[in-house]
PDB file with SEQRES, HELIX, SHEET and CRYST1 records, atoms N, CA, C and O in Angstrom:
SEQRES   1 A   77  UNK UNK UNK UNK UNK UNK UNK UNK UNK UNK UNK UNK UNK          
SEQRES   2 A   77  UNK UNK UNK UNK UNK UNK UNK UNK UNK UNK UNK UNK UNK          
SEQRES   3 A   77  UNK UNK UNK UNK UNK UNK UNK UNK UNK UNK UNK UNK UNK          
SEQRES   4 A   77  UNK UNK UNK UNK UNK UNK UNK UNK UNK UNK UNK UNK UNK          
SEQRES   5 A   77  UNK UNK UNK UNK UNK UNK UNK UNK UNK UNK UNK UNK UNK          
SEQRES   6 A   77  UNK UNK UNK UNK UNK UNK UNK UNK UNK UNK UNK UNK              
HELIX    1 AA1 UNK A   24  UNK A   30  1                                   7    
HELIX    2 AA2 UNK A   36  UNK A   50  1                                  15    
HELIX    3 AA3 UNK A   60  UNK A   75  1                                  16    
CRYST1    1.000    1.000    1.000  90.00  90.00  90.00 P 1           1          
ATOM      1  N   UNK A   1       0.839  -1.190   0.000  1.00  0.00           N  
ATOM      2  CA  UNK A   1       0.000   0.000   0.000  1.00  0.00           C  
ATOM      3  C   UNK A   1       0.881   1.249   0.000  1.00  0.00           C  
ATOM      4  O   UNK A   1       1.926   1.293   0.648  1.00  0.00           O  
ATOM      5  N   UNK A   2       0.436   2.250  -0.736  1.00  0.00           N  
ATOM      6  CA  UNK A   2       1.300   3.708  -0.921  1.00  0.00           C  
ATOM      7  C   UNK A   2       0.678   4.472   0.117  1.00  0.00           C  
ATOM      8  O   UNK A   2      -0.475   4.836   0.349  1.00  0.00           O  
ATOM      9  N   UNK A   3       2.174   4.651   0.859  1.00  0.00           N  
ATOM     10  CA  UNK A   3       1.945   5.933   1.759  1.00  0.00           C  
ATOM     11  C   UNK A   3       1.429   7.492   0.670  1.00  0.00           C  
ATOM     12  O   UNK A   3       2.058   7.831  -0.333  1.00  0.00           O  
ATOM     13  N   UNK A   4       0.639   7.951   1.008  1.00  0.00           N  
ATOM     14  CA  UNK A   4       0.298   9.314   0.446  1.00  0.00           C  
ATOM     15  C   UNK A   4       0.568  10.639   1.270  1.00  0.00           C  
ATOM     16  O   UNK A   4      -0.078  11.057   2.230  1.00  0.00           O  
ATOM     17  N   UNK A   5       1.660  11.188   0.672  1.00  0.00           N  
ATOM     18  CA  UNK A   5       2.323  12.356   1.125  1.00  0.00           C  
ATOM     19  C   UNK A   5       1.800  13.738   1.068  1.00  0.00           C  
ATOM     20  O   UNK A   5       0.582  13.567   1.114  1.00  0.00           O  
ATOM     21  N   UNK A   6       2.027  15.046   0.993  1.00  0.00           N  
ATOM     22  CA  UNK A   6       1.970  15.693   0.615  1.00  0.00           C  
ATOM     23  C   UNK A   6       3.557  16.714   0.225  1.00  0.00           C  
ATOM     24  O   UNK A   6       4.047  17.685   0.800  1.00  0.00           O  
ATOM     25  N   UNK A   7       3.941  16.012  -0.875  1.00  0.00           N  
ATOM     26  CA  UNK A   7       5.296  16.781  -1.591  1.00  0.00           C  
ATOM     27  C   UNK A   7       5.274  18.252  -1.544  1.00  0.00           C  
ATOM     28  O   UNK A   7       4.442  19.105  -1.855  1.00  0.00           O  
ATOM     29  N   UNK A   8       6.812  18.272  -0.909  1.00  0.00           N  
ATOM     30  CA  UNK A   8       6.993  20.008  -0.930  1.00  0.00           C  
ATOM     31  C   UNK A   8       7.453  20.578  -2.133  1.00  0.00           C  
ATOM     32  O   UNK A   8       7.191  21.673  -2.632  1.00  0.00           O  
ATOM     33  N   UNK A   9       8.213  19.624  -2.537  1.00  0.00           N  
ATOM     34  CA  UNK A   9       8.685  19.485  -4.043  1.00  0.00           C  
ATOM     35  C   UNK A   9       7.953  19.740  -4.956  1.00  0.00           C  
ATOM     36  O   UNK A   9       7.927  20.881  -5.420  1.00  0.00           O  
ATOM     37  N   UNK A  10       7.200  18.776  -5.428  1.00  0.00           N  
ATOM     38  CA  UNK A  10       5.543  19.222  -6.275  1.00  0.00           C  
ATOM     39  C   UNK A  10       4.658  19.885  -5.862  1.00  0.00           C  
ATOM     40  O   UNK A  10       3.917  20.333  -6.737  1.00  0.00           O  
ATOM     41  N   UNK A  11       4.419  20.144  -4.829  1.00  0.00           N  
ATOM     42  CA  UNK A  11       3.415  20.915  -4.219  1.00  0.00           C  
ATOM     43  C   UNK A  11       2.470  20.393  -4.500  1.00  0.00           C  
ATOM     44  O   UNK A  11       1.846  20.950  -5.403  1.00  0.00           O  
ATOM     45  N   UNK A  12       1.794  18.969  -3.868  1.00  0.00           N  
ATOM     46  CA  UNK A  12       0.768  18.186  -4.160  1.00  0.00           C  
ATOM     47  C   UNK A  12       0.942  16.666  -3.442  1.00  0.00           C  
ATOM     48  O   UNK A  12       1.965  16.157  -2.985  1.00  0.00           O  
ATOM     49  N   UNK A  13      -0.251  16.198  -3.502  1.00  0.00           N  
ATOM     50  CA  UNK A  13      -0.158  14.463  -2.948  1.00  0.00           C  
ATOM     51  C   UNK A  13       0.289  13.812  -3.696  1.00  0.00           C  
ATOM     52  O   UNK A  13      -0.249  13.867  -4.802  1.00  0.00           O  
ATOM     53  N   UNK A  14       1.372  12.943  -3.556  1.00  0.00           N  
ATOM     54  CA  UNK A  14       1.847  12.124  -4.291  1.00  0.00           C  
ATOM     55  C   UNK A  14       2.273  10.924  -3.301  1.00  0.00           C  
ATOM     56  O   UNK A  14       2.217  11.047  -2.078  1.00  0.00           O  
ATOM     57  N   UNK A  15       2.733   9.675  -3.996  1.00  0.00           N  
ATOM     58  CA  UNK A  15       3.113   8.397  -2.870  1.00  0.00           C  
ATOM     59  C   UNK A  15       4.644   8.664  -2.360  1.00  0.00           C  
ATOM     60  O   UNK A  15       5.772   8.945  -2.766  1.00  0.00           O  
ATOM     61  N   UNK A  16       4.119   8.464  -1.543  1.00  0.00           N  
ATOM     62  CA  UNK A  16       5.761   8.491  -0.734  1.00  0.00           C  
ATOM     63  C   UNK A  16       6.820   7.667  -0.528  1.00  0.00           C  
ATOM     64  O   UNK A  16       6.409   6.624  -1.035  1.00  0.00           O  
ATOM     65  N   UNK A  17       8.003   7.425  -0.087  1.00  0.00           N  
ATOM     66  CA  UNK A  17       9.086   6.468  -0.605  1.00  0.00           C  
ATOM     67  C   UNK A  17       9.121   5.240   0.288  1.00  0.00           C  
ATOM     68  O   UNK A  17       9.384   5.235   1.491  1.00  0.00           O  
ATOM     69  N   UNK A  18       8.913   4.532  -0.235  1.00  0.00           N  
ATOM     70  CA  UNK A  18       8.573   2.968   0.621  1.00  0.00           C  
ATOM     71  C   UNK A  18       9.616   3.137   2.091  1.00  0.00           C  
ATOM     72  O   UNK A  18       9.127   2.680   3.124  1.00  0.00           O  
ATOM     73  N   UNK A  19      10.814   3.685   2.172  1.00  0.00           N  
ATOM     74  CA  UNK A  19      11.684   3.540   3.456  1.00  0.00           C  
ATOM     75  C   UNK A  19      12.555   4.697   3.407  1.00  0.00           C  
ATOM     76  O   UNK A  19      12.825   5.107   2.278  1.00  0.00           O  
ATOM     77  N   UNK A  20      13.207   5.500   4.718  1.00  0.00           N  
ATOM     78  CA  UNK A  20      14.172   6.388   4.685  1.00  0.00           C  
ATOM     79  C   UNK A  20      15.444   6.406   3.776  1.00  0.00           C  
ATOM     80  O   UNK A  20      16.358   5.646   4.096  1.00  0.00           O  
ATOM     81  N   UNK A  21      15.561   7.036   2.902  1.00  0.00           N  
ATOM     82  CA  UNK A  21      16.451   6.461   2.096  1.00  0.00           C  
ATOM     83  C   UNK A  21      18.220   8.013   2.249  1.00  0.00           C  
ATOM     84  O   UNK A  21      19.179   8.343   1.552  1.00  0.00           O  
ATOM     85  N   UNK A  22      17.713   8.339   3.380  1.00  0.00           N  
ATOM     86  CA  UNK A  22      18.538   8.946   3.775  1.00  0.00           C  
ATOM     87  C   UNK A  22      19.048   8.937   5.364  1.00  0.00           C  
ATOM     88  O   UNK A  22      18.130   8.788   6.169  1.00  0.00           O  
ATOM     89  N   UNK A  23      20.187   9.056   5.841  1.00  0.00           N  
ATOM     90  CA  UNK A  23      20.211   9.307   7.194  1.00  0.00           C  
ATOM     91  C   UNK A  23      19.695  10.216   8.335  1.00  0.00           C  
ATOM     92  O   UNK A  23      19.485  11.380   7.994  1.00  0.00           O  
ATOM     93  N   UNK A  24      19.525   9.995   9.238  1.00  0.00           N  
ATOM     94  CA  UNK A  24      19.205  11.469  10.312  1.00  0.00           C  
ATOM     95  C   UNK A  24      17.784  11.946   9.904  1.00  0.00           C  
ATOM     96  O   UNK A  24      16.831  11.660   9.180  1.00  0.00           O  
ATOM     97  N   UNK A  25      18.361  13.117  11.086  1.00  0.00           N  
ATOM     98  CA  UNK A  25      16.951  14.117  10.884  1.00  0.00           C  
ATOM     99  C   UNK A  25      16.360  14.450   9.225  1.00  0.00           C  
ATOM    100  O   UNK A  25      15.226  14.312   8.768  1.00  0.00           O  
ATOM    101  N   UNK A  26      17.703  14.967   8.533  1.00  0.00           N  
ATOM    102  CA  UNK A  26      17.230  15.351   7.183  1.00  0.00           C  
ATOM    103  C   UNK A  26      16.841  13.960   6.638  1.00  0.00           C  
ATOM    104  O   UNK A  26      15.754  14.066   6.071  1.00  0.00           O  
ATOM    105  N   UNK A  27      17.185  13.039   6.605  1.00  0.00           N  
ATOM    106  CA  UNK A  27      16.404  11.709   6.516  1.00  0.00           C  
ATOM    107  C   UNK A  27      14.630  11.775   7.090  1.00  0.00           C  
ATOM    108  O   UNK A  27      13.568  12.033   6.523  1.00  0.00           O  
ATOM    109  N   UNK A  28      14.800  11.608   7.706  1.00  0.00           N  
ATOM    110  CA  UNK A  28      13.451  11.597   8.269  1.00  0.00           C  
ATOM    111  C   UNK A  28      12.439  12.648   7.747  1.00  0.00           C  
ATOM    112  O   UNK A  28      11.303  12.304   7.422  1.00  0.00           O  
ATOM    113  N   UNK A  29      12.932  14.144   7.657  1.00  0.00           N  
ATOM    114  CA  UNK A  29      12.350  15.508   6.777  1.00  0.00           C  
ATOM    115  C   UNK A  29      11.786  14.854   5.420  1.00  0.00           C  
ATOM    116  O   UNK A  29      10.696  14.959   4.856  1.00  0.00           O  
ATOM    117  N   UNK A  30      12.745  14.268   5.171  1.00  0.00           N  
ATOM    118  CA  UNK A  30      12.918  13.773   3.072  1.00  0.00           C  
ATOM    119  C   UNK A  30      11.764  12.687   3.067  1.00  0.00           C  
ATOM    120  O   UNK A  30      10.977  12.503   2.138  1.00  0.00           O  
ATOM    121  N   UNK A  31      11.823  11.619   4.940  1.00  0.00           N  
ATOM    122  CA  UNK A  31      10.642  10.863   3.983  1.00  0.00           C  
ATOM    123  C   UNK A  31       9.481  10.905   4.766  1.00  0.00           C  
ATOM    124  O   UNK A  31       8.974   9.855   5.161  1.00  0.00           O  
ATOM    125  N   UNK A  32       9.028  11.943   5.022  1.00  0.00           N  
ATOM    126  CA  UNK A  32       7.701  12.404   5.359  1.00  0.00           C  
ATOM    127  C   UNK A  32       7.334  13.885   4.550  1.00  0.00           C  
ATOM    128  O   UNK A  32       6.376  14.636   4.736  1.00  0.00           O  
ATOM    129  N   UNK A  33       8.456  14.000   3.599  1.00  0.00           N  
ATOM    130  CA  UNK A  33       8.046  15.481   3.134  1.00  0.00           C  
ATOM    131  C   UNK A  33       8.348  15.285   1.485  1.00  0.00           C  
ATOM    132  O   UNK A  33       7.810  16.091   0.725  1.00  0.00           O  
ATOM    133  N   UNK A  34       9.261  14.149   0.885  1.00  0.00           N  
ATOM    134  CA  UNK A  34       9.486  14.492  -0.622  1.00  0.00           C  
ATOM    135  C   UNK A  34       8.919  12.817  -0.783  1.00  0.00           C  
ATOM    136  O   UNK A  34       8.925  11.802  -0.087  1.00  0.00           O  
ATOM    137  N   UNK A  35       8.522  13.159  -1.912  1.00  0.00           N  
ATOM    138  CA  UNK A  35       7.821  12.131  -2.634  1.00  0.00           C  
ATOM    139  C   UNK A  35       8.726  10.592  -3.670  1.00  0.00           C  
ATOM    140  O   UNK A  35       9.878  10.718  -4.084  1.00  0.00           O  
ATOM    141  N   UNK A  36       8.064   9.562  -3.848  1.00  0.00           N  
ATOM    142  CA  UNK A  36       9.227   8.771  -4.443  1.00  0.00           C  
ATOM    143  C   UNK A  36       9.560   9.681  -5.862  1.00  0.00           C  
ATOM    144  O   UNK A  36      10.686   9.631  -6.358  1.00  0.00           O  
ATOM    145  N   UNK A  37       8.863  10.216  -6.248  1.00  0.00           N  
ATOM    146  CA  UNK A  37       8.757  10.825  -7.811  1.00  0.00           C  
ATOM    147  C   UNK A  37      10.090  12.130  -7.632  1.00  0.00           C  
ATOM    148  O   UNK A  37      11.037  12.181  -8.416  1.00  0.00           O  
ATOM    149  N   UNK A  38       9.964  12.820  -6.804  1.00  0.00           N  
ATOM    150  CA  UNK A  38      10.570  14.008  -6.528  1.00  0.00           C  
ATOM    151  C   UNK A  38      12.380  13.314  -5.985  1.00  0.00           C  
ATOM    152  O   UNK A  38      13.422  13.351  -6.639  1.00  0.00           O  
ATOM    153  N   UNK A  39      12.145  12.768  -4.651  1.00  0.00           N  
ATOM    154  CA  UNK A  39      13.370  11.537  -4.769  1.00  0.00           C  
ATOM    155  C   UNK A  39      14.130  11.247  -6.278  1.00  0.00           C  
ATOM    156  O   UNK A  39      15.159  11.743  -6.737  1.00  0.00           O  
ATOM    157  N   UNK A  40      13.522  10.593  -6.651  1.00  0.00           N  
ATOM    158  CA  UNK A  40      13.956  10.322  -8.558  1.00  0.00           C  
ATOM    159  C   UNK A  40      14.546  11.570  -9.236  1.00  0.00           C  
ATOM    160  O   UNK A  40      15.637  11.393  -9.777  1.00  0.00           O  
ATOM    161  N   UNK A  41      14.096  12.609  -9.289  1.00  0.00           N  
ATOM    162  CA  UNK A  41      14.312  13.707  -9.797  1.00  0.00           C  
ATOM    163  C   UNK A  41      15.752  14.060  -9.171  1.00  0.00           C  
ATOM    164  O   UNK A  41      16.770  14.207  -9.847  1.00  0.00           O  
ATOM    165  N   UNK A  42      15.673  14.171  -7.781  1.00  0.00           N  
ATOM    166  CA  UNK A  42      17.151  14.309  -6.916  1.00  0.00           C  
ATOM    167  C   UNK A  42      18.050  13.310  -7.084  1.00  0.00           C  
ATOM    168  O   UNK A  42      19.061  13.842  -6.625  1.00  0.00           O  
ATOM    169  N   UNK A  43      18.418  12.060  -7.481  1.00  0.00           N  
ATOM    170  CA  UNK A  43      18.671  11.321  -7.830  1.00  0.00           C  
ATOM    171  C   UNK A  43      19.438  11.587  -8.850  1.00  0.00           C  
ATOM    172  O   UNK A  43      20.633  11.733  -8.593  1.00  0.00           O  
ATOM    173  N   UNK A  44      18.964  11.735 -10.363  1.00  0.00           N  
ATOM    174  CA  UNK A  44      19.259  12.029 -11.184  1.00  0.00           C  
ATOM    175  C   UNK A  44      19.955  13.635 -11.263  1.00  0.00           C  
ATOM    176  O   UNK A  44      20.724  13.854 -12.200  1.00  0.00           O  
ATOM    177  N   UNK A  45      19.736  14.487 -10.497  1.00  0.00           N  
ATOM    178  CA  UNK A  45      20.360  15.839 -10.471  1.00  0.00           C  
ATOM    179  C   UNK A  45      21.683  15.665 -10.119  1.00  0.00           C  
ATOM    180  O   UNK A  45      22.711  16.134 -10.606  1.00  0.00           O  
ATOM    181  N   UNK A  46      21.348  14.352  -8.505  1.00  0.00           N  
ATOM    182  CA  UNK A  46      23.058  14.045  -8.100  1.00  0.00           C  
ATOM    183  C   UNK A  46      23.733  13.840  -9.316  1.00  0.00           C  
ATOM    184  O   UNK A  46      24.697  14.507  -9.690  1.00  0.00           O  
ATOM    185  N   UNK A  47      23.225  12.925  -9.917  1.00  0.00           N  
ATOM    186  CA  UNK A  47      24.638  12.216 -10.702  1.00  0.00           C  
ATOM    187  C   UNK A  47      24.918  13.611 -11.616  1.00  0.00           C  
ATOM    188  O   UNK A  47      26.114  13.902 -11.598  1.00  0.00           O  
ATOM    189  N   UNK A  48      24.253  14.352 -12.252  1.00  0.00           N  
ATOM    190  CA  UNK A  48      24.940  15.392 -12.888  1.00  0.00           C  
ATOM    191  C   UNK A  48      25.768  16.676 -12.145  1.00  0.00           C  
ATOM    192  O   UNK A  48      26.304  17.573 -12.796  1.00  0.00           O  
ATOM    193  N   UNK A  49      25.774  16.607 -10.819  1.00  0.00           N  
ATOM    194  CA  UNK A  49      26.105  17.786 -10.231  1.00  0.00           C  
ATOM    195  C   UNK A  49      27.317  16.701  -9.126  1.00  0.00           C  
ATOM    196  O   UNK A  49      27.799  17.317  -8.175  1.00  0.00           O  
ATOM    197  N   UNK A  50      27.657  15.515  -9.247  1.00  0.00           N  
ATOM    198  CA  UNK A  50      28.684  14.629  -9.032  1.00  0.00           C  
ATOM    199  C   UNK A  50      30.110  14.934 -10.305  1.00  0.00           C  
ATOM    200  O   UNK A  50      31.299  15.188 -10.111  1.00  0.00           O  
ATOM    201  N   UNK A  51      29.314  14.763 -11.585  1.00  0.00           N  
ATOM    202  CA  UNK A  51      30.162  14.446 -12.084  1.00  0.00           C  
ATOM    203  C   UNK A  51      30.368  15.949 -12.657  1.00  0.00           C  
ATOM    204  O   UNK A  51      31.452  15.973 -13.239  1.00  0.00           O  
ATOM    205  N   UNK A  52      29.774  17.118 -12.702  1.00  0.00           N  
ATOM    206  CA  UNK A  52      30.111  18.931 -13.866  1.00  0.00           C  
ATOM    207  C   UNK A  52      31.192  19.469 -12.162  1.00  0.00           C  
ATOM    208  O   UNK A  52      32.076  20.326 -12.168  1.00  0.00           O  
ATOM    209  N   UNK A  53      30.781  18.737 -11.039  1.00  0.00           N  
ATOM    210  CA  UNK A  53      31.827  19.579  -9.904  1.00  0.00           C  
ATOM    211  C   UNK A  53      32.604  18.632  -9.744  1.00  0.00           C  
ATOM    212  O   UNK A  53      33.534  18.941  -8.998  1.00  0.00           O  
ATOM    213  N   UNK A  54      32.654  17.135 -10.284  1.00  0.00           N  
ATOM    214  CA  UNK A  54      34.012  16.320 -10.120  1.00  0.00           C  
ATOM    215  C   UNK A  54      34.124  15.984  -8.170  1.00  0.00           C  
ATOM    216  O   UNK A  54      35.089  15.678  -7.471  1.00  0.00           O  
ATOM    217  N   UNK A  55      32.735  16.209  -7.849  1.00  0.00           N  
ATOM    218  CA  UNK A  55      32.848  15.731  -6.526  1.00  0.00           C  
ATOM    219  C   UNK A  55      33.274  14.211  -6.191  1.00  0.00           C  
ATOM    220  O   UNK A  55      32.737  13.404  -6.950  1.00  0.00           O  
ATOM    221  N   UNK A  56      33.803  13.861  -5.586  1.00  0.00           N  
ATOM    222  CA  UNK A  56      34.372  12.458  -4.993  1.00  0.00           C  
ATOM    223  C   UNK A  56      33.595  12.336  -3.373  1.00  0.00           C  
ATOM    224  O   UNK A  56      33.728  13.162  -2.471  1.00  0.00           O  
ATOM    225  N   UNK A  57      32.764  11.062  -3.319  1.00  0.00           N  
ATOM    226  CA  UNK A  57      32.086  10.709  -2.348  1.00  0.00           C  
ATOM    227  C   UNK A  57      32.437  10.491  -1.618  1.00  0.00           C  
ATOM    228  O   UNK A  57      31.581  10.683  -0.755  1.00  0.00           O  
ATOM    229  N   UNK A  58      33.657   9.983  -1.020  1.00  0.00           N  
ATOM    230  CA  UNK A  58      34.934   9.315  -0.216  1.00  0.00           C  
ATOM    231  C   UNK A  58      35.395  10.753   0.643  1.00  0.00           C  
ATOM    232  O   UNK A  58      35.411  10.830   1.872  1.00  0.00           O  
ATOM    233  N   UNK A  59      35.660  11.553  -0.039  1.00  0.00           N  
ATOM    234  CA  UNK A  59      35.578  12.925   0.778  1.00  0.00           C  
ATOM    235  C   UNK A  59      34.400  13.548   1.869  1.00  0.00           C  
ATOM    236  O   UNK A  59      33.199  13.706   1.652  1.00  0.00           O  
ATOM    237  N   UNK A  60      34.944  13.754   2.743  1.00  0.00           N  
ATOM    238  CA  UNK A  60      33.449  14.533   4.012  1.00  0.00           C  
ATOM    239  C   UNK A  60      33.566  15.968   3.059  1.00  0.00           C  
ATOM    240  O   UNK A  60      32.451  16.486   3.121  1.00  0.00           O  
ATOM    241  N   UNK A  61      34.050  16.420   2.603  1.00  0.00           N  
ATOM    242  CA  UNK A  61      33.792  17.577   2.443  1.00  0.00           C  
ATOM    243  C   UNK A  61      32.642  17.752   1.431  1.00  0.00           C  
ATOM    244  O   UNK A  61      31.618  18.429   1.523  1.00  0.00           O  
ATOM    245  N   UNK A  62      33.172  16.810   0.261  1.00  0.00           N  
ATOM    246  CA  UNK A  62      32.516  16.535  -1.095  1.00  0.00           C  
ATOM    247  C   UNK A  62      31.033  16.060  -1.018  1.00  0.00           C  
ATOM    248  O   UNK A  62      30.253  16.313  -1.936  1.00  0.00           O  
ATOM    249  N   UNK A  63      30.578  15.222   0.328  1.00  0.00           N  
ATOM    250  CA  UNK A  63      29.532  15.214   0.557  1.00  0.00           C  
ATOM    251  C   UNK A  63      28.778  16.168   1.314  1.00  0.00           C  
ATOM    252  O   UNK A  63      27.612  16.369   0.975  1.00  0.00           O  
ATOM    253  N   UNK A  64      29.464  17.038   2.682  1.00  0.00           N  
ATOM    254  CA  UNK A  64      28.598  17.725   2.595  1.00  0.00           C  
ATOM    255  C   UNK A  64      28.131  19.164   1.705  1.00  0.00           C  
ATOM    256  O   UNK A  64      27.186  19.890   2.016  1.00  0.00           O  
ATOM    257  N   UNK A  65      29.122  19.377   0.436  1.00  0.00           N  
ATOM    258  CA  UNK A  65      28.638  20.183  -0.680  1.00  0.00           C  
ATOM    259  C   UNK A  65      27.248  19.471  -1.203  1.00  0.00           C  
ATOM    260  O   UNK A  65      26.219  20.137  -1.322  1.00  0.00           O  
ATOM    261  N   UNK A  66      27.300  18.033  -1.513  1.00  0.00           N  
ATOM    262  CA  UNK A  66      26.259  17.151  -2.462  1.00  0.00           C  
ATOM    263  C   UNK A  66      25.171  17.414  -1.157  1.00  0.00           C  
ATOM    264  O   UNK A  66      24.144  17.885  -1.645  1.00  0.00           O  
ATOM    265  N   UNK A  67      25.030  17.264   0.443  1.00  0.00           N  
ATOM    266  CA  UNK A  67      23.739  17.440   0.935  1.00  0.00           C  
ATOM    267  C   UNK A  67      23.427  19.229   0.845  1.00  0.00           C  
ATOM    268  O   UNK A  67      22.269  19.622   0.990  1.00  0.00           O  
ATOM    269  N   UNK A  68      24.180  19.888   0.681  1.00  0.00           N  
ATOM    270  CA  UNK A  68      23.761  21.500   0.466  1.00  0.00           C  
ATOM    271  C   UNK A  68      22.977  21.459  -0.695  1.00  0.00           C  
ATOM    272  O   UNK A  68      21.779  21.512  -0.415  1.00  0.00           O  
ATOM    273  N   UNK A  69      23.152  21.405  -1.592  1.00  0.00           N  
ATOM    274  CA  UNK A  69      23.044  20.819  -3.241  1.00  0.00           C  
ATOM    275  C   UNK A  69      21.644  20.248  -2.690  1.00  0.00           C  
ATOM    276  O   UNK A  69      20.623  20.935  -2.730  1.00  0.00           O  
ATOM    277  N   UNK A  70      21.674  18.742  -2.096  1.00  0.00           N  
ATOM    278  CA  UNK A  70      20.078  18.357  -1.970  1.00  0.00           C  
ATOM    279  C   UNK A  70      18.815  19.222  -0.858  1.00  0.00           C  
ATOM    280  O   UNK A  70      17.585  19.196  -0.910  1.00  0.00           O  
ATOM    281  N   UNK A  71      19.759  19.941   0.097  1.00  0.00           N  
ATOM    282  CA  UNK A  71      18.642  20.765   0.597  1.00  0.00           C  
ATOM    283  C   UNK A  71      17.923  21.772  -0.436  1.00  0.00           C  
ATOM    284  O   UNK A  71      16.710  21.826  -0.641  1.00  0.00           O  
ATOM    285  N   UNK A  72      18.725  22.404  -0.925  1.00  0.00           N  
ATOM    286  CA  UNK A  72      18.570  23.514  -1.812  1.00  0.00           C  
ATOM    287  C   UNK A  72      16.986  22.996  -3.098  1.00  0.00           C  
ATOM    288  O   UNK A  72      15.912  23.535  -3.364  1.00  0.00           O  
ATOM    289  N   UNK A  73      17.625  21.823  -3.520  1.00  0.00           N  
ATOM    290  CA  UNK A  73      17.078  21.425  -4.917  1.00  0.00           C  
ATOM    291  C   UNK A  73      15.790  20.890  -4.277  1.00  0.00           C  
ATOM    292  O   UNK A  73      14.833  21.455  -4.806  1.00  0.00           O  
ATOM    293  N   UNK A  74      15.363  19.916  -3.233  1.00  0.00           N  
ATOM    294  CA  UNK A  74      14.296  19.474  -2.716  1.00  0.00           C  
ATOM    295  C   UNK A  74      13.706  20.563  -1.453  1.00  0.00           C  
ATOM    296  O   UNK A  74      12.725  20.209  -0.799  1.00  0.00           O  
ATOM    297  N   UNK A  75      14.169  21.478  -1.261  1.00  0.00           N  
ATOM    298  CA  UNK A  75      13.014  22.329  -0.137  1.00  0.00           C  
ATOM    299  C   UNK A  75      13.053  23.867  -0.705  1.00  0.00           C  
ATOM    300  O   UNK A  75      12.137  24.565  -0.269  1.00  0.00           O  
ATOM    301  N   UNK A  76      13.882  24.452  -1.527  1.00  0.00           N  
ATOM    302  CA  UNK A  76      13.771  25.062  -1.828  1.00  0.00           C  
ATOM    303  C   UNK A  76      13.362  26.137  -3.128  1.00  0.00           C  
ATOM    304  O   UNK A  76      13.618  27.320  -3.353  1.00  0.00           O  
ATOM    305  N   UNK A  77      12.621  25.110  -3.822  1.00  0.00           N  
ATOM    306  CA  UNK A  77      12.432  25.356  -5.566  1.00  0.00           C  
ATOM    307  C   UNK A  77      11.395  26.330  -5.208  1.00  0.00           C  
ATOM    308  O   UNK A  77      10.790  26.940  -6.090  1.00  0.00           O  
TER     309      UNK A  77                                                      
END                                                                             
């Protein structure tokens, strides 16, 4: 059964993501607040904004640029 959200992202009800697919608090924000559809969208933004800034995941720094990057793109459109 689909959890039904209300996306901040879309600005609308949509199903929500079967499990936390992030850590922590901002984990928890992402899966009571962005949708599996909107998720997907961030997803796909990572990999282009991984590879045009040449970020490396293995780095703390490099990731927390990529979670600035996902606050921005999912709460703030």
């Amino acid at each position: 059964m689909n959890r039904i959200i209300f996306c901040m992202f879309l600005k609308k009800k949509s199903a929500g993501q079967d499990f936390q697919s992030y850590p922590g608090e901002l984990g928890k924000k992402i899966y009571n607040h962005i949708s599996k559809k909107a998720w997907k969208k961030w997803l796909e933004k990572q990999t282009v904004l991984i590879n045009e800034k040449h970020l490396n995941m293995l780095i703390l720094e490099d990731r927390k640029k990529l979670e600035k990057y996902m606050k921005i793109f999912l709460f703030k459109k």
